[in-house]
N, C-alpha and C positions, 0 to 999 in steps of 0.2 A: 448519522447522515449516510455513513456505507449502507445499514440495514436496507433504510429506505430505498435508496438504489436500486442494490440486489431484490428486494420485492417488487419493485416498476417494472426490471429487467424477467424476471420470472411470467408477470402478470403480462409485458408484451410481448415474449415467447409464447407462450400460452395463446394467448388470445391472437396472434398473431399468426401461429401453426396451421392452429385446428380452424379460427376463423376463417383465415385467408386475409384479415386485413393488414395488409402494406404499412399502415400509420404503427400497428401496433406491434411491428416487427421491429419495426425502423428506431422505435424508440425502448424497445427489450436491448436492441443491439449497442445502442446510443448511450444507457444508462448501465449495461455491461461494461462498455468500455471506459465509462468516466470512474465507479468505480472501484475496476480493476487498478486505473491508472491512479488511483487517489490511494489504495492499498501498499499499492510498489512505490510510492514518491515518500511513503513515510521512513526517516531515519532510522535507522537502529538505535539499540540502547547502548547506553557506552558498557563496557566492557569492566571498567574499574570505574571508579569514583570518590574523590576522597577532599577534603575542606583546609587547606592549607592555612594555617595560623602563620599572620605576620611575622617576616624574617624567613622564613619556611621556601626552601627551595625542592625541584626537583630533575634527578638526573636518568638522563635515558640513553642505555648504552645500545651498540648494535653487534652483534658479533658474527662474526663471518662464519658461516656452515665450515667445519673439515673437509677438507680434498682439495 
């Protein structure tokens, strides 16, 4: 879905510059920003990940920096 975007957002840049047409700017910019915004809304990955077997707990300490 991004691809496709990113290629409307190109093709109404493009056509949009050198044509002059207003629609096809409007909508290079339009499908820039969705997305962009659809790129930055996705989560990250977790960082650890691990499958806890019943009875199975876990502890998360925090410890104060020195000074």
């Amino acid at each position: 879905m991004i691809g496709l975007l990113r290629r409307l957002s190109r093709l109404g840049f493009r056509k949009g510059m050198r044509g002059g047409g207003r629609a096809w700017l409007a909508l290079g910019i339009l499908s820039w920003f969705v997305a962009r915004t659809r790129e930055k809304s996705k989560e990250p990955p977790p960082l650890y990940r691990e499958v806890l077997a019943p009875g199975e707990s876990i502890a998360v300490r925090v410890y104060r920096p020195p000074g």
